[in-house]
C-alpha positions as CSV (number, residue, x, y, z in Angstrom):
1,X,-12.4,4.9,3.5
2,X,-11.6,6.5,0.1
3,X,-9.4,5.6,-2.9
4,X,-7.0,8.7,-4.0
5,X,-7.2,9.0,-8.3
6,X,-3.7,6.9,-8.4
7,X,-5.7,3.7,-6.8
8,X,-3.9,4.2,-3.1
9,X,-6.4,4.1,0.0
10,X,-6.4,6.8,2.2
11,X,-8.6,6.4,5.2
12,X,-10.1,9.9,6.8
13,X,-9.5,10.1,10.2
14,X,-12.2,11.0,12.4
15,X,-10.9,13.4,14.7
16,X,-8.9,15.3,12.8
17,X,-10.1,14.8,9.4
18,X,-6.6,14.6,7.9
19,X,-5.8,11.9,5.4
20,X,-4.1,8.4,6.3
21,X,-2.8,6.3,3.5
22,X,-3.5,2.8,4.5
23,X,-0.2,1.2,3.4
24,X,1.1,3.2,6.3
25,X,-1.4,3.1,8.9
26,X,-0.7,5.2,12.0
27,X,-1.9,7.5,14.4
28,X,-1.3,11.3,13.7
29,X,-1.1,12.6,17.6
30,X,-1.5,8.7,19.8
31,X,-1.3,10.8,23.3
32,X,-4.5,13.1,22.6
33,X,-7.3,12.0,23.4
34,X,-10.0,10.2,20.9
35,X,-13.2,9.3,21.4
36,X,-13.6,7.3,18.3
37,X,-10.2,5.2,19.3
38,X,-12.2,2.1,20.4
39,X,-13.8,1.8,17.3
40,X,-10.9,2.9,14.8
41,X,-9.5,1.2,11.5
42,X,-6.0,2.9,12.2
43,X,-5.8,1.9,15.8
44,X,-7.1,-1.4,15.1
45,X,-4.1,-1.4,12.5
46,X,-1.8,-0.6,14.5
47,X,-2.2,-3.1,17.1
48,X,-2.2,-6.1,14.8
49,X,0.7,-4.9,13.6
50,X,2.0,-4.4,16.9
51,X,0.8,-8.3,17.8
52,X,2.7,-9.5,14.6
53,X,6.0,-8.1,15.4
């Protein structure tokens, strides 16, 4: 995880290496496949999220 200079958090995803801001936490392409999905923040995100709604 990093912090962008204006304090947001951005996390890097693994695959890809593009850029995530935290605040909206999703999955760039959900259908490829990833072998770091098991053990990633964003997924992991996105399922509680899913869970609360």
């Amino acid at each position: 995880m990093e912090e962008k200079a204006n304090d947001e958090k951005v996390f890097t995803c693994q695959r890809t290496g593009k850029k995530i801001p935290l605040a909206d936490a999703h999955c760039i392409d959900p259908k490829a496949y990833c072998k770091f999905r098991t053990s990633c923040p964003i997924n992991m995100l996105e399922k509680k999220k899913a869970r609360e709604s």
